[in-house]
BANUDREN-220203 format. One record per residue (C-alpha): residue in three letters; x, y, z; residue number from 1. Coordinates in steps of 0.001 Angstrom, whole numbers. Example, Ala and Ser with C-alpha at 12.3 -4.5 7.8 and 13.67 -1.06 7.14 Angstrom:
2
+-----+---------+---------+---------+-----+
|   r |      px |      py |      pz |   k |
+-----+---------+---------+---------+-----+
| ala |   12300 |   -4500 |    7800 |   1 |
| ser |   13670 |   -1060 |    7140 |   2 |
+-----+---------+---------+---------+-----+
This chain:
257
+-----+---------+---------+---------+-----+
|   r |      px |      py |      pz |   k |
+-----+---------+---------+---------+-----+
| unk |     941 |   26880 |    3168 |   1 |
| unk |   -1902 |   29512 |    3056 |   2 |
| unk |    -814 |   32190 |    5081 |   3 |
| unk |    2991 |   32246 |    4927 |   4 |
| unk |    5304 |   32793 |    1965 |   5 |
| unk |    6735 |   28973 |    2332 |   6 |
| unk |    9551 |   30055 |     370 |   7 |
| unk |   11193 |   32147 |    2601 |   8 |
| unk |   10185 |   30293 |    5227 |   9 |
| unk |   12136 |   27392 |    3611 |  10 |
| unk |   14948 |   29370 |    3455 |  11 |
| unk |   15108 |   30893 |    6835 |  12 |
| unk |   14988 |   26599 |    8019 |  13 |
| unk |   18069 |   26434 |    6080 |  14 |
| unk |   19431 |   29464 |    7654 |  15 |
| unk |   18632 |   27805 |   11041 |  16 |
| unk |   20470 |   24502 |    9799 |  17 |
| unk |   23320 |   26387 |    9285 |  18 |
| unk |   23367 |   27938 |   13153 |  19 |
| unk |   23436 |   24775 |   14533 |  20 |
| unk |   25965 |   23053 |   12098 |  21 |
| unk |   28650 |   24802 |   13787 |  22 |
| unk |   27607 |   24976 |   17763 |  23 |
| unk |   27420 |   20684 |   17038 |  24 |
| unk |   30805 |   20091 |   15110 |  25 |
| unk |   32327 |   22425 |   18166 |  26 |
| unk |   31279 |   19886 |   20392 |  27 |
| unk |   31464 |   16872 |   18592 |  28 |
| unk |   34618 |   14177 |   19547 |  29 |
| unk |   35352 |   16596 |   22486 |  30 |
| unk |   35480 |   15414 |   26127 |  31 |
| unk |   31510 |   16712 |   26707 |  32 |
| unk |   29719 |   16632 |   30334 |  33 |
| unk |   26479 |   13862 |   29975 |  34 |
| unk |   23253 |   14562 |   31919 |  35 |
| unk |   20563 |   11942 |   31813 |  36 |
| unk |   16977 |   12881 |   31663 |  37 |
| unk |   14087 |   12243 |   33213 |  38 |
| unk |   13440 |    9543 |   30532 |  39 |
| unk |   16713 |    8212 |   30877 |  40 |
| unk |   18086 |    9350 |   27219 |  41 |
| unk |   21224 |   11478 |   27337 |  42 |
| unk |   21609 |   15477 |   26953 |  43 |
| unk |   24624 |   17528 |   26311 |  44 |
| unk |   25609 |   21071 |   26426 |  45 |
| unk |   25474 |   21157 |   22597 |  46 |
| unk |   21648 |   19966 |   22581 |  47 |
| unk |   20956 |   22862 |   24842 |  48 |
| unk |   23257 |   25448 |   22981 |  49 |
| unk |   21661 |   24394 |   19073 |  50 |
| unk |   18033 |   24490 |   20678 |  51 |
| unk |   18779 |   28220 |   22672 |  52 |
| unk |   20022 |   29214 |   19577 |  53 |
| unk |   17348 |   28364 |   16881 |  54 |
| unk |   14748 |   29218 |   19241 |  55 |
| unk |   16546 |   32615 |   19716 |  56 |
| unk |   16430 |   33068 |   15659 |  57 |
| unk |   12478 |   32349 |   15787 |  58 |
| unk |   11570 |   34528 |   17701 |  59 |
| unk |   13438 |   37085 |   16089 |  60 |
| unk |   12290 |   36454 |   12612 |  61 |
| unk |    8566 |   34655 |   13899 |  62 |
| unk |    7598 |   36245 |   17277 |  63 |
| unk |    3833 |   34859 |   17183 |  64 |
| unk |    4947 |   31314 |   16079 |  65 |
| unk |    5393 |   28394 |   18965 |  66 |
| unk |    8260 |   26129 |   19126 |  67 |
| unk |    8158 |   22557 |   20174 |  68 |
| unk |   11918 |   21319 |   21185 |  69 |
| unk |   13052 |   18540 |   22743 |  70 |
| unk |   15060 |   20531 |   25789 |  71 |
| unk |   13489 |   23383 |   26338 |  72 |
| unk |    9847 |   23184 |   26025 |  73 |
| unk |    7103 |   21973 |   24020 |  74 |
| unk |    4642 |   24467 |   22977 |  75 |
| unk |    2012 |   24045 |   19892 |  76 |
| unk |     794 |   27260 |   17856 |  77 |
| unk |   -2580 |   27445 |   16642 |  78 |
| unk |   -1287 |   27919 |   13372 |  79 |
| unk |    2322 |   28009 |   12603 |  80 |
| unk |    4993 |   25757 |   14945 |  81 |
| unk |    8708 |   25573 |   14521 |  82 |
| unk |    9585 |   21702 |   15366 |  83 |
| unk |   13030 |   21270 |   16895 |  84 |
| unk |   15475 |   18451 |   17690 |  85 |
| unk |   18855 |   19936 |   18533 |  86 |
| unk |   20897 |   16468 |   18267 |  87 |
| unk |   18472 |   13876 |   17149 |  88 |
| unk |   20901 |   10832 |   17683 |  89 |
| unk |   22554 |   12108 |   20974 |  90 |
| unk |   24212 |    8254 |   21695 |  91 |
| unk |   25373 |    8860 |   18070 |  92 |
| unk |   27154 |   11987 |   18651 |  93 |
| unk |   28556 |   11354 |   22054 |  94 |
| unk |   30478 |    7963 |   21060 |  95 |
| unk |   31682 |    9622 |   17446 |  96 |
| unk |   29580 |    8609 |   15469 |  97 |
| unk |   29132 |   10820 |   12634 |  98 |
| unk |   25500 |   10247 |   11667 |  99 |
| unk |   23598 |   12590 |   13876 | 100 |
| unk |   21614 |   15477 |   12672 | 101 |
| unk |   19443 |   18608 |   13511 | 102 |
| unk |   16016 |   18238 |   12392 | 103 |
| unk |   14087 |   21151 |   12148 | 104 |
| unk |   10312 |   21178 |   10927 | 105 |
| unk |    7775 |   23947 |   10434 | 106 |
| unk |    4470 |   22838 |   11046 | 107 |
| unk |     921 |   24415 |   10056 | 108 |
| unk |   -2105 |   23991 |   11635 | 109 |
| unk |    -388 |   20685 |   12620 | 110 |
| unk |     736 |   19472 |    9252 | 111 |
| unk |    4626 |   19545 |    8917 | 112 |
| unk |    4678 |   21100 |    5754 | 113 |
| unk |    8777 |   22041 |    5447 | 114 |
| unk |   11300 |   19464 |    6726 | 115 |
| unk |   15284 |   19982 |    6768 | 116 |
| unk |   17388 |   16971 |    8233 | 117 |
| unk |   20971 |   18314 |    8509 | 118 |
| unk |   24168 |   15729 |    9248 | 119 |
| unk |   26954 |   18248 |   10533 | 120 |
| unk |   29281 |   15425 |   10689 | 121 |
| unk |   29061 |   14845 |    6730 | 122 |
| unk |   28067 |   17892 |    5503 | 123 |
| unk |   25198 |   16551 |    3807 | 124 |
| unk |   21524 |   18340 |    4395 | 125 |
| unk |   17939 |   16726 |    3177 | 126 |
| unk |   15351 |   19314 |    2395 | 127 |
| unk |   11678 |   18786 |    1749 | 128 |
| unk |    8894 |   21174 |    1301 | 129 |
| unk |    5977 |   21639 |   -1364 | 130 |
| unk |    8112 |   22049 |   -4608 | 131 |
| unk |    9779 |   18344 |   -3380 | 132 |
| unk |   12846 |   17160 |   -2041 | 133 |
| unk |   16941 |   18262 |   -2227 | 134 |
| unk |   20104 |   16648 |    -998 | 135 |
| unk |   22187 |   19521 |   -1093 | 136 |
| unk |   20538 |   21095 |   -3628 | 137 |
| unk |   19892 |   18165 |   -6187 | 138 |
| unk |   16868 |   16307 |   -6650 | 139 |
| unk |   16278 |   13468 |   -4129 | 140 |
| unk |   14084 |   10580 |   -4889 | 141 |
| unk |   12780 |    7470 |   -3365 | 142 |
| unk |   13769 |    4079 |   -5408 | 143 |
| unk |   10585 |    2710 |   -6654 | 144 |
| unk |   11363 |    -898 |   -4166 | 145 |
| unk |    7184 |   -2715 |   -4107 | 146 |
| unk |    8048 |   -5948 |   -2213 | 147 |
| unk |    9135 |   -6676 |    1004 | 148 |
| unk |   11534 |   -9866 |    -275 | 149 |
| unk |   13229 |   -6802 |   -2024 | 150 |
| unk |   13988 |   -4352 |     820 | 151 |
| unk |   16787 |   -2992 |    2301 | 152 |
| unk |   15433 |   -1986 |    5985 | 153 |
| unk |   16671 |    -325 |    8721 | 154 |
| unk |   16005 |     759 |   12267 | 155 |
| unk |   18399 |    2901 |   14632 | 156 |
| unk |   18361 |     -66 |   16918 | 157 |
| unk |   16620 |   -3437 |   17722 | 158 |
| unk |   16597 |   -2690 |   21277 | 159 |
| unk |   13918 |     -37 |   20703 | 160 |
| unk |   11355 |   -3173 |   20607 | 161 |
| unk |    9776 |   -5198 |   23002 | 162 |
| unk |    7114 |   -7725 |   23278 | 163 |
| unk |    4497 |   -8162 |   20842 | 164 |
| unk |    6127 |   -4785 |   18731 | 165 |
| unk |    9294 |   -6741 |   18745 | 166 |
| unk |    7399 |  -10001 |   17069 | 167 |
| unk |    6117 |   -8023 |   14129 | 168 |
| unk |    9268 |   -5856 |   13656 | 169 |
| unk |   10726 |   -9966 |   13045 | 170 |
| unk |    8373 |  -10322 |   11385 | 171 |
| unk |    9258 |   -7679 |    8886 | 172 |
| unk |   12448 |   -7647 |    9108 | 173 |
| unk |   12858 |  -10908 |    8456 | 174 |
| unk |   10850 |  -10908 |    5365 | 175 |
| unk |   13028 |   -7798 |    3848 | 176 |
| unk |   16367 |   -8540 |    1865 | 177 |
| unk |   18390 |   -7168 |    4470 | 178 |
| unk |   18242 |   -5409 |    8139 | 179 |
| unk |   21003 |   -2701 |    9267 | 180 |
| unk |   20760 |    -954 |   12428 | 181 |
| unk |   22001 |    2425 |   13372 | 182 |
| unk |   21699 |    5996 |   12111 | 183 |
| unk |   18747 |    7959 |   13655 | 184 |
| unk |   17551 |   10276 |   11320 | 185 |
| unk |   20139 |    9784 |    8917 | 186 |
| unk |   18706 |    6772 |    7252 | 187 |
| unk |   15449 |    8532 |    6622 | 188 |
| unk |   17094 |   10631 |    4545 | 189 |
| unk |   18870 |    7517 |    2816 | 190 |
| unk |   15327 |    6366 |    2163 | 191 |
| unk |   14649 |   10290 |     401 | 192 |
| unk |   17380 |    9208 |   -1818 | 193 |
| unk |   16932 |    5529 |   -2982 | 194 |
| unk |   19284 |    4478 |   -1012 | 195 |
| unk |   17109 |    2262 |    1206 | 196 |
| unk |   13197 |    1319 |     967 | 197 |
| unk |   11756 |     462 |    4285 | 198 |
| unk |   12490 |    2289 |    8003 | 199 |
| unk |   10342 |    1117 |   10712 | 200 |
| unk |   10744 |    2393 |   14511 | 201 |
| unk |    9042 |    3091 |   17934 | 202 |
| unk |    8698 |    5390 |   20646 | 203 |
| unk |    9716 |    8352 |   18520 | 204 |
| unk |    8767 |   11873 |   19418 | 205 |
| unk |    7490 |   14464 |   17385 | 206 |
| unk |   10884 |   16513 |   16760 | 207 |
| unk |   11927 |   13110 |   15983 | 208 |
| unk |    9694 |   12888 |   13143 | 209 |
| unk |    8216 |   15766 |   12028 | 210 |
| unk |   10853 |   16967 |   10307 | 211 |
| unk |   10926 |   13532 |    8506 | 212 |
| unk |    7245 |   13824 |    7079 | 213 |
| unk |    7919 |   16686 |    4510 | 214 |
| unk |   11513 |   15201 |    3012 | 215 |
| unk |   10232 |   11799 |    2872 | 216 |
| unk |    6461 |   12945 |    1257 | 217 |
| unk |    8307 |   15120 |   -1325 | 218 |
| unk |   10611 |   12826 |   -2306 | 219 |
| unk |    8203 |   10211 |   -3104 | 220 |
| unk |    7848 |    8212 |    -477 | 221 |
| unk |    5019 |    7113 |    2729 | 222 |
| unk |    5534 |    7762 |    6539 | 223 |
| unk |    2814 |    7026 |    8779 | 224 |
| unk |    2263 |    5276 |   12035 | 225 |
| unk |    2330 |    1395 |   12405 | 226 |
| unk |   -1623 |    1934 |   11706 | 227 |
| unk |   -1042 |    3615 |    8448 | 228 |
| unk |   -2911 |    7185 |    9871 | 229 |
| unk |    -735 |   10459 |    9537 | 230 |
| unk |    1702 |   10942 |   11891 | 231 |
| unk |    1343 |   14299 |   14205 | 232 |
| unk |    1503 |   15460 |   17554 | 233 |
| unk |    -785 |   13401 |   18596 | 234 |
| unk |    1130 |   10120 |   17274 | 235 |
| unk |    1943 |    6829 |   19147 | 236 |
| unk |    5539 |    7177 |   18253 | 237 |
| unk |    5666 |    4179 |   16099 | 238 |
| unk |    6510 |    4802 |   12540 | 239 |
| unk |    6993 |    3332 |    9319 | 240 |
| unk |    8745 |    4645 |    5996 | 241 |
| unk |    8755 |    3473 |    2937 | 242 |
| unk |    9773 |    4098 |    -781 | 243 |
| unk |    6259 |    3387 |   -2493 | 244 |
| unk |    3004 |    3145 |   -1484 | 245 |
| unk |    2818 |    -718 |   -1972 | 246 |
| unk |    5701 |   -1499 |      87 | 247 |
| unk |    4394 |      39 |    2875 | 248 |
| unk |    1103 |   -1501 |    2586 | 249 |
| unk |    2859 |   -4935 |    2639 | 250 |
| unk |    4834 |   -3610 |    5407 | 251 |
| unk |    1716 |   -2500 |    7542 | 252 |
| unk |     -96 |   -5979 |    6621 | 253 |
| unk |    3490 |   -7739 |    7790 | 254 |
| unk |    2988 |   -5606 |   11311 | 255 |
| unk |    -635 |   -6492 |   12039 | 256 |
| unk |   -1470 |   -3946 |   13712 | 257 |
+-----+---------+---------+---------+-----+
């Protein structure tokens, strides 16, 4: 970051994380109203309260800087943009499950360059910025998994393919030691910390990802598209992550994109 002390900046995305923790664990495994969007995914009142919230904090601390949320507006600063997803597993959090999260990415110039994933419903938090990665404050790292035959893969769901995209995901999938479904953004940060190799997933938006880029680069590991360019604003939504560099080129060769 050139002109922004990332530092603090890292620190006020924690202090961000730990708004929302609360407004989501007030809601969560209570009897919640639904609304479905326009493209059919589900939003609750604790989406709207976490996003009204951090956005609220931002523009307190960072009047000039834009914010790009999922609920409320998608806005993107020439140079510095706050990336939000309120409740990125919302199917997750309405049926119990305890592996949503609030992903929150600052972004300059268009480069995500500080990353938190926080899990309110296990207390755990992923952080990722230039000095590398944390799980709650200790180191995390990538495993160092090269071949496909080798990997433990996952994907929040196998319905989130179709046609041709679902062929190569088989492909893939197939090919690596294991599959598991499930966890949104939790896994990613499972991959941060060695604890899988290999995510691959479509139609994701960018506050589905961005705040992925800068835990998952500083841990180690590679996140691109199904193409292998850098994933931004401008992405396709399809995305790959993997522990080491070859493993993801064996994974993007596998795809054939």
């Amino acid at each position: 970051m050139t002109d922004l002390d990332w530092r603090a900046a890292l620190d006020f995305a924690q202090t961000l994380a730990d708004a929302a923790r609360p407004i989501a664990l007030e809601h969560f495994r209570k009897p919640l109203a639904i609304d479905i969007k326009s493209d059919a995914s589900p939003v609750t009142v604790a989406d709207r309260a976490i996003e009204a919230r951090l956005r609220q904090l931002i523009g307190e601390r960072f009047a000039d800087h834009a914010v790009y949320g999922e609920e409320m507006g998608q806005a993107i600063g020439e140079t510095h943009t706050w990336v939000i997803d309120p409740i990125d597993g919302t199917k997750s959090f309405i049926s119990g499950m305890p592996l949503f999260g609030t992903l929150i990415a600052l972004a300059e110039r268009g480069t995500p360059v500080i990353g938190v994933i926080d899990i309110p419903g296990t207390g755990e938090r992923w952080v990722g910025g230039p000095e590398g990665a944390t799980l709650d404050g200790s180191a995390a790292r990538v495993s160092g998994c090269t071949r496909l035959e080798d990997a433990r893969l996952y994907a929040t769901s196998p319905d989130m393919f179709a046609g041709s995209e679902a062929q190569a995901f088989e492909r893939v999938s197939r090919r690596a030691a294991f599959r598991r479904f499930g966890g949104d953004c939790y896994v990613y940060g499972l991959l941060a910390s060695g604890h899988c190799d290999l995510v691959v997933e479509r139609d994701l938006k960018p506050f589905d990802y961005m705040a992925l880029i800068p835990v998952i680069e500083a841990a180690g590991g590679r996140i691109t598209d199904w193409r292998g360019d850098a994933l931004g604003f401008a992405s396709d939504g399809r995305v790959v992550a993997a522990a080491t560099p070859d493993l993801h080129a064996r994974c993007l060769d596998e795809l054939g994109v």
